[in-house]
C-alpha positions in Angstrom: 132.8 49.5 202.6 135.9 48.6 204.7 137.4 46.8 201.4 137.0 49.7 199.0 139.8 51.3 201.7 142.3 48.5 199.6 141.8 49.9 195.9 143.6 53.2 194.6 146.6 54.4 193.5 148.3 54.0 196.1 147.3 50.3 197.2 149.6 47.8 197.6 146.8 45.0 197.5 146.5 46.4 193.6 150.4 45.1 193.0 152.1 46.3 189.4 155.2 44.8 189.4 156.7 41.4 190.8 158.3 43.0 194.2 154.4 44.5 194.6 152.9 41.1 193.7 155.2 38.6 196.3 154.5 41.2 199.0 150.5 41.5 198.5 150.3 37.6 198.2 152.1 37.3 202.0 149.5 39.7 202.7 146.9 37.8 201.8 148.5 34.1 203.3 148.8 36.2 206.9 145.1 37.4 206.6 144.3 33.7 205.8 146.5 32.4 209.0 145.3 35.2 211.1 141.4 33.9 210.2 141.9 30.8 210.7 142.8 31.4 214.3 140.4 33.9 214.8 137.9 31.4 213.4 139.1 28.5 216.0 139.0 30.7 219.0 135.6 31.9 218.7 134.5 28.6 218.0 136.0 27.8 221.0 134.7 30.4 222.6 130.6 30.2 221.7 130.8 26.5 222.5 132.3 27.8 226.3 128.8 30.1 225.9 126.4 27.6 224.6 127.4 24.4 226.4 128.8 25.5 230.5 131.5 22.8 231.1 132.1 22.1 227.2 136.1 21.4 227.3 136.0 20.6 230.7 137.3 16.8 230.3 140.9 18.7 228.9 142.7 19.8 231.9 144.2 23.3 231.9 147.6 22.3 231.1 146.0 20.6 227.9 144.5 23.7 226.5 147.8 25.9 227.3 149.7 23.0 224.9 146.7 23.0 222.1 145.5 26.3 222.3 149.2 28.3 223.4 151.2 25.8 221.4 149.9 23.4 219.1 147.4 25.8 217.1 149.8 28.9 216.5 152.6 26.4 215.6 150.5 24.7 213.1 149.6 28.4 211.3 152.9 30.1 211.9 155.3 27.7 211.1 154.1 27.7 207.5 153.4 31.5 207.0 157.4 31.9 208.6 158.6 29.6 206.1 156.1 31.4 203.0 158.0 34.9 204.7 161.0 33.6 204.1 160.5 32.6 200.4 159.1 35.8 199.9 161.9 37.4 200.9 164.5 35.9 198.9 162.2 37.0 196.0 163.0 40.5 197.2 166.7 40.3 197.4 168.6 42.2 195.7 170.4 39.5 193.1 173.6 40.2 191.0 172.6 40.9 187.7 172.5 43.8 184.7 170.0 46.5 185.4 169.2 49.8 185.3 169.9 52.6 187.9 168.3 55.5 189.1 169.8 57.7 192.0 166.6 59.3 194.3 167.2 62.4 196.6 164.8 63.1 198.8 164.7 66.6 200.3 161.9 68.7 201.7 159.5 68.7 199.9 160.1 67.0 197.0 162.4 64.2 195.3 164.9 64.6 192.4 165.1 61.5 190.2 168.6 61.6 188.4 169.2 58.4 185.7 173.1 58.0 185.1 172.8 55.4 181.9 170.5 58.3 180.1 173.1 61.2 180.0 172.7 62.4 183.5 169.4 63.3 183.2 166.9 64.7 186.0 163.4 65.2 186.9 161.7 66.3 189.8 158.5 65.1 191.1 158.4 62.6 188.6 159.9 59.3 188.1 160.1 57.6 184.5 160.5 54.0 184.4 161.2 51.4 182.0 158.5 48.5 181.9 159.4 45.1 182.6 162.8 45.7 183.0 164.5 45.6 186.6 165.5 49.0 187.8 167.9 49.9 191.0 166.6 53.1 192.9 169.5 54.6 194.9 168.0 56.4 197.5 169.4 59.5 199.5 168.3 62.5 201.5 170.3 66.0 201.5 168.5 66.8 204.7 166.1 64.8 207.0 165.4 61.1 206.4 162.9 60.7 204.3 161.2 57.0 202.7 160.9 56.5 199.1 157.9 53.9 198.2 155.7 53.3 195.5 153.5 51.3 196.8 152.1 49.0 193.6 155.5 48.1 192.8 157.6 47.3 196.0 158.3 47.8 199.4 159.6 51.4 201.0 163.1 52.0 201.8 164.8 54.9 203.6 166.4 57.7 202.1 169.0 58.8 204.9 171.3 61.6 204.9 175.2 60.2 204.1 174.0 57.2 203.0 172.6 55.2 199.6 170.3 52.6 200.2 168.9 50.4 197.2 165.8 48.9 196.8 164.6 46.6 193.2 161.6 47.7 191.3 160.2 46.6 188.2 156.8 47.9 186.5 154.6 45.4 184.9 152.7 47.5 182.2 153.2 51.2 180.9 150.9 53.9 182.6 150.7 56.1 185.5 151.1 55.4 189.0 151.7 57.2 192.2 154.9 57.5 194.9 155.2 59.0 198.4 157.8 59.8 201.1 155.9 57.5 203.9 158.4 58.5 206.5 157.3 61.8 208.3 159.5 64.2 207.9 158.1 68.1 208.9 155.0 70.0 208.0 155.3 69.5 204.7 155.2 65.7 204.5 151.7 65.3 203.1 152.5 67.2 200.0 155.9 65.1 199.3 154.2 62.5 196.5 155.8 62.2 193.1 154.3 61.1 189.8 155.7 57.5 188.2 155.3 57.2 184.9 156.1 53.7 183.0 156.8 54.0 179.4 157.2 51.0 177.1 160.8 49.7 177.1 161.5 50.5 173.8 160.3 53.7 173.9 162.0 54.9 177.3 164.8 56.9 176.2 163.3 59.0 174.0 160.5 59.7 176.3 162.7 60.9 179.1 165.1 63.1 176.7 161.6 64.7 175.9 160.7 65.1 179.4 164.0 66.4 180.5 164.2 69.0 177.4 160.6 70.1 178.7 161.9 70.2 182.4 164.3 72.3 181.1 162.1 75.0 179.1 159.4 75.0 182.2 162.8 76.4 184.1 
């Protein structure tokens, strides 16, 4: 029951993209770490129960080194240095790519895509897939946080300022973004719709859904 909480469109344990996929695997490598420390201490700890004076011939300065030191050193040292590989995966490395300016405001965000004729959509993100693509992200009011959560990490959208974040999808379909910062009494209702077309197919998709963006006006 407490596992079916991890599936959905919005899971990041159901990863779509590379970004996604490095970041749900050091997921999964802290649970593992996390378990097996949890599983020591109440081993530790039902012995203590079962057999009184179990332990007792380590002398309290013994278990502060094994237990405080020793043990957490031994799990941490390499889930800091599988963090750290993760993250260069997440860097943002020179290289040709696409990019897509995102302006959050409430309640909604405005996807603009400079390569495509400075077209725009609202609500609704169209992405190439399997090719990298560079969201600029911005706010005209509060801050806001753009994330789509089966392809990558979040990453502000402040007033005054661009930050840029990597994303690439996997596969063509539809998927699901949020603003994950709050940001008034509107928040809940600030998701916007992703939809990944095949590369080859991408401009002509979003020329169709800007000309119908533009009739629904």
């Amino acid at each position: 029951m407490v596992l079916a909480g991890c599936d959905g469109s919005l899971s990041t344990l159901a990863p779509a993209g590379p970004a996604a996929d490095a970041i749900a695997s050091l997921w999964w490598a802290m649970l593992a770490g996390s378990a097996a420390i949890f599983a020591v201490v109440i081993f530790l700890f039902v012995q203590v129960i079962r057999r009184p004076g179990w332990g007792s011939s380590v002398s309290p300065a013994g278990w502060i080194v094994l237990g405080g030191l020793v043990l957490p050193a031994m799990v941490l040292t390499p889930l800091v240095a599988y963090a750290l590989i993760t993250g260069e995966r997440l860097l943002l490395l020179p290289g040709p790519r696409q990019r897509i300016d995102a302006e959050g405001q409430q309640w909604s965000w405005t996807f603009r895509y400079p390569g495509e004729g400075g077209v725009k959509t609202v609500d609704v993100l169209h992405l190439p897939a399997g090719i990298p693509v560079e969201i600029a992200a911005s706010s005209v009011d509060v801050i806001h946080s753009f994330w789509i959560p089966r392809f990558a990490g979040k990453i502000d959208a402040v007033p005054g300022h661009v930050n840029l974040l990597r994303i690439q999808a996997d596969e063509p379909g539809r998927y699901e973004g949020q603003c994950s910062e709050f940001c008034g009494i509107g928040h809940a209702r600030m998701r916007f719709a992703v939809i990944v077309h095949p590369a080859k197919d991408f401009s002509a998709e979003l020329a169709r859904a800007a000309a119908s963006s533009k009739v629904n006006e």
